[in-house]
C-alpha positions in Angstrom: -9.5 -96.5 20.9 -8.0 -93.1 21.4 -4.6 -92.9 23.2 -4.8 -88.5 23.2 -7.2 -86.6 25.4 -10.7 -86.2 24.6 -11.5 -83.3 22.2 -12.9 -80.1 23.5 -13.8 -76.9 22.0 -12.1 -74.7 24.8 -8.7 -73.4 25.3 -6.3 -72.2 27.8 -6.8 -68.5 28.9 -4.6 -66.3 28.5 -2.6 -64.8 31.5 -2.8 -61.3 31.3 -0.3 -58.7 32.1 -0.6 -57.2 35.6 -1.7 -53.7 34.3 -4.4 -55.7 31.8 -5.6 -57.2 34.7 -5.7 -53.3 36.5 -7.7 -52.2 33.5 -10.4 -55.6 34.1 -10.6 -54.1 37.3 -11.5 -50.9 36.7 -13.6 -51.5 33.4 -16.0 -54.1 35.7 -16.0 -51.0 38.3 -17.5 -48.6 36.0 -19.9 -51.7 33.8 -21.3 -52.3 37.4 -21.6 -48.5 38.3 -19.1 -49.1 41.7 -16.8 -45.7 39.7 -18.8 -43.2 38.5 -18.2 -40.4 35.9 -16.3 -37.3 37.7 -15.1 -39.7 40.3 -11.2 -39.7 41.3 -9.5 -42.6 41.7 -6.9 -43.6 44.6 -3.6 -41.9 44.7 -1.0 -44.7 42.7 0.1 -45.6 45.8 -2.9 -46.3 46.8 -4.1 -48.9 43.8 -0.6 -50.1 44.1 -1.2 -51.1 47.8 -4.9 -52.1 47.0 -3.9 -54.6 43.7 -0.4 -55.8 45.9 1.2 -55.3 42.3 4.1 -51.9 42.0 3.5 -48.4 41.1 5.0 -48.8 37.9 2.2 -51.1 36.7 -0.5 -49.1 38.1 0.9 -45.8 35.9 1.3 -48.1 32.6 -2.9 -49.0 33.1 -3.6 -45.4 33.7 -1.8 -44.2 30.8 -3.8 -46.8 28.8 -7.5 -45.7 30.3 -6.3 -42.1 29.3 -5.5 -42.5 25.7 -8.7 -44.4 25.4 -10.2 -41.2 27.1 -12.0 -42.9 29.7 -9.3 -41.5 32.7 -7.9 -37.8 32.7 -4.8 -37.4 34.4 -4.8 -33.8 35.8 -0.5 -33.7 37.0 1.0 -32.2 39.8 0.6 -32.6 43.5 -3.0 -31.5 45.7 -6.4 -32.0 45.8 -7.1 -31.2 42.4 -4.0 -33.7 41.2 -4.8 -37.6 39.8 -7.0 -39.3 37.5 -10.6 -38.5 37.4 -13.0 -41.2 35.6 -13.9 -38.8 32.3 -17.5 -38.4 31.9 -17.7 -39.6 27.8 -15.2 -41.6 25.9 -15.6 -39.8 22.8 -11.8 -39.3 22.2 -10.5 -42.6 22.8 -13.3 -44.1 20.9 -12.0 -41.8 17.8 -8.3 -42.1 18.6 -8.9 -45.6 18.6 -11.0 -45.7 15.1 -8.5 -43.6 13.4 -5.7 -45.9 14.1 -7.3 -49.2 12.7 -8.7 -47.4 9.6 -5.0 -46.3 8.5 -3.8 -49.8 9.9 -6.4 -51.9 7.9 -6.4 -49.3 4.9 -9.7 -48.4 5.2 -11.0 -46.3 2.3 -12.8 -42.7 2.8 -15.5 -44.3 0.8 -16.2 -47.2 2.9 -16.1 -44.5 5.9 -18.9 -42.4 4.1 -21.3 -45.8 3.5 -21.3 -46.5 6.9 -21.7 -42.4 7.7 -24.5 -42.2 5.1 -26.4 -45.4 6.8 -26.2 -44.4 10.1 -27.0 -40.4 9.7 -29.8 -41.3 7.5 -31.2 -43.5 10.8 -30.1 -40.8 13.0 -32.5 -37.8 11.0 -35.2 -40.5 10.2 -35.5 -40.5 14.0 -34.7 -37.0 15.0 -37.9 -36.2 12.8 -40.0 -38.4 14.5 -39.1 -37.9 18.1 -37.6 -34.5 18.6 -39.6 -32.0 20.7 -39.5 -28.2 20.6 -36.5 -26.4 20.8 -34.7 -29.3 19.9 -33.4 -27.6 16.8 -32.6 -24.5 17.8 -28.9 -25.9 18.3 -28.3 -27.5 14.7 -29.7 -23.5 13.6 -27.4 -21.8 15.5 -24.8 -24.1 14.3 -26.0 -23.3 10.7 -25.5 -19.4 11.2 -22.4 -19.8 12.7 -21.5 -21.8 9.1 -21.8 -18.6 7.2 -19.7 -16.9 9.4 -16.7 -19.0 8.8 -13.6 -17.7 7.2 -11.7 -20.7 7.2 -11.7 -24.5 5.6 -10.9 -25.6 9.3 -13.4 -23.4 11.0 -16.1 -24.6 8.8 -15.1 -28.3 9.2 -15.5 -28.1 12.9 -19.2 -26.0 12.5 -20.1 -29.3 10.1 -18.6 -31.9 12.5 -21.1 -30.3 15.9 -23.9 -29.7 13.1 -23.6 -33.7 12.2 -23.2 -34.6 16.4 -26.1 -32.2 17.6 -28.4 -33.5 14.6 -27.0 -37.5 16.5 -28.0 -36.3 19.7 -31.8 -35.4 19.6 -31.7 -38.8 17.4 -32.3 -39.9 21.2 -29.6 -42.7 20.3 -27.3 -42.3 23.3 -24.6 -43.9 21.6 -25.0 -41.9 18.0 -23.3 -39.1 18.8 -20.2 -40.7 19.9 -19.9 -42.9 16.9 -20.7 -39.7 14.7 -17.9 -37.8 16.5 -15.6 -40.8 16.2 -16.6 -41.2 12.5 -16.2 -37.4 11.5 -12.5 -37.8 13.2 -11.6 -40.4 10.9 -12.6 -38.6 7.7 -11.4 -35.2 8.6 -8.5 -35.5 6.9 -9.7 -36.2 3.2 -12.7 -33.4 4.2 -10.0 -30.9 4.8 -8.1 -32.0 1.6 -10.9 -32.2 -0.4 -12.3 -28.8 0.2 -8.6 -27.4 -0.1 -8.4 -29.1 -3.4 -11.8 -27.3 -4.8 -11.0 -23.4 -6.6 -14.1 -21.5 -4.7 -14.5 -23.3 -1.6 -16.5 -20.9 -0.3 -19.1 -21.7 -2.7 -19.0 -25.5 -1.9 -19.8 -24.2 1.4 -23.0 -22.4 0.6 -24.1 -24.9 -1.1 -23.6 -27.5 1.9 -25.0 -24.7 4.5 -28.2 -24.4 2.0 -28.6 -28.6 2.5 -28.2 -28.6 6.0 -30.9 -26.1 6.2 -33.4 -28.5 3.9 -32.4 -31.2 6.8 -33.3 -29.2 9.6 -36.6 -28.0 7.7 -37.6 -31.7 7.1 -37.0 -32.7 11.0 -38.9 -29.8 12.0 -41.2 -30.8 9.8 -41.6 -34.3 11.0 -41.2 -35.7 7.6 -39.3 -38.5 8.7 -37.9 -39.9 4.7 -37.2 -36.5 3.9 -35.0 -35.7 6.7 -33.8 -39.3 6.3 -33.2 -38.8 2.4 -31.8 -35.4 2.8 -29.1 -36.5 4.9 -27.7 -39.7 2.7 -27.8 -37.4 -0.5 -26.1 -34.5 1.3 -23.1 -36.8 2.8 -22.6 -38.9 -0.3 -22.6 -36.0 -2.4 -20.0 -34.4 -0.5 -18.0 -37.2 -0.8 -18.4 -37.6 -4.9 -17.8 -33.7 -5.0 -15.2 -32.5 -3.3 -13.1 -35.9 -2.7 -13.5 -38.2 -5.2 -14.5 -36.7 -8.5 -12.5 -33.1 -7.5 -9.0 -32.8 -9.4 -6.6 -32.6 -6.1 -4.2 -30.2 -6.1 -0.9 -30.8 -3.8 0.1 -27.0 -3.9 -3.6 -25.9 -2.0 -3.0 -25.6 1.5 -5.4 -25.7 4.0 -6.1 -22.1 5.6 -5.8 -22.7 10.1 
């Protein structure tokens, strides 16, 4: 017979911090749709008063919520001063991806798998469900492309082109993990282009691709659009950052 207490499978939970248990708070008030996005939320004071904790506490849970971009703190006194409940979390979510793919060492190439899966999915159904006038965005993105003078310019063109093409994927949450995605690559993009000799002609050559995409969405030919999109990010990546001979002395042009 036993002499210790009976064995369980559950533990002790652990006691949160007071601004944690702030950000419980106020992540259950927006899950349950009590906060909504664009609302403004009680002077510190206030929150102080309301969660009997200090000020201080309330400003270290705030800070939190806005690096995670789901708070922005507009400073200064007035009606226009405090933190507003953001309408998208886009930025945090990114912020936050970048961090634990340098912490875990994540490699660009893993990055571009999960890229090349998910876009593929994204224009696979952007092909079967868009309606008209749904691409008339990812076009205008496409001439703007060939307007670009600059590596950085052009990377930012790509990055809406890949989010737009998420968005009429009618996957609500597509975009923002495209965005977040995109963030965490756009380093070795950047490099990679500013390692390449002509890198206006890499450009053309991705603007000419995007068009193909576009065509086969409009088209409704769901595996080409689908197909299009894998080759044309894991290309990119076997181009212009893997295979391409890196150069330290390129710089990147702002």
């Amino acid at each position: 017979m036993s002499d210790g207490p009976p064995a369980t499978p559950f533990r002790a939970l652990p006691q949160l911090r007071t601004f944690e248990q702030i950000i419980v708070q106020i992540e259950e008030a927006i899950v349950a749709g009590t906060i909504q996005p664009g609302d403004r939320l009680p002077a510190e004071r206030e929150l102080a008063e309301t969660f009997g904790v200090s000020r201080a506490s309330v400003r270290e849970a705030l800070r939190v919520l806005e690096m995670f971009g789901v708070v922005v703190a507009r400073r200064g006194t007035g009606p226009d001063a405090g933190s507003i409940v953001a309408d998208g979390a886009r930025s945090g979510i990114g912020n936050a991806l970048r961090l634990h793919t340098g912490l875990l060492r994540i490699p660009t190439r893993d990055i571009v798998d999960v890229r090349a899966a998910l876009e593929s999915d994204a224009a696979r159904s952007a092909a079967a469900h868009h309606e008209a006038g749904d691409t008339a965005g990812l076009r205008a993105i496409v001439a703007s492309m060939r307007e670009a003078a600059t590596i950085t310019a052009y990377n930012e063109l790509d990055t809406e082109f890949h989010v737009e093409l998420a968005r009429i994927s009618r996957n609500a949450l597509m975009p923002v993990l495209m965005e977040a995605l995109r963030g965490a690559m756009r380093r070795d993009m950047l490099a990679g282009f500013a390692a390449l000799d002509d890198w206006q002609k890499a450009r053309d050559r991705l603007i000419t691709e995007h068009e193909a995409i576009v065509t086969s969405i409009e088209a409704h030919d769901e595996e080409a659009a689908a197909a299009g999109l894998r080759d044309h990010v894991v290309s990119f990546y076997r181009r212009m950052i893997e295979d391409e001979r890196r150069r330290p002395d390129r710089k990147v042009s702002a």
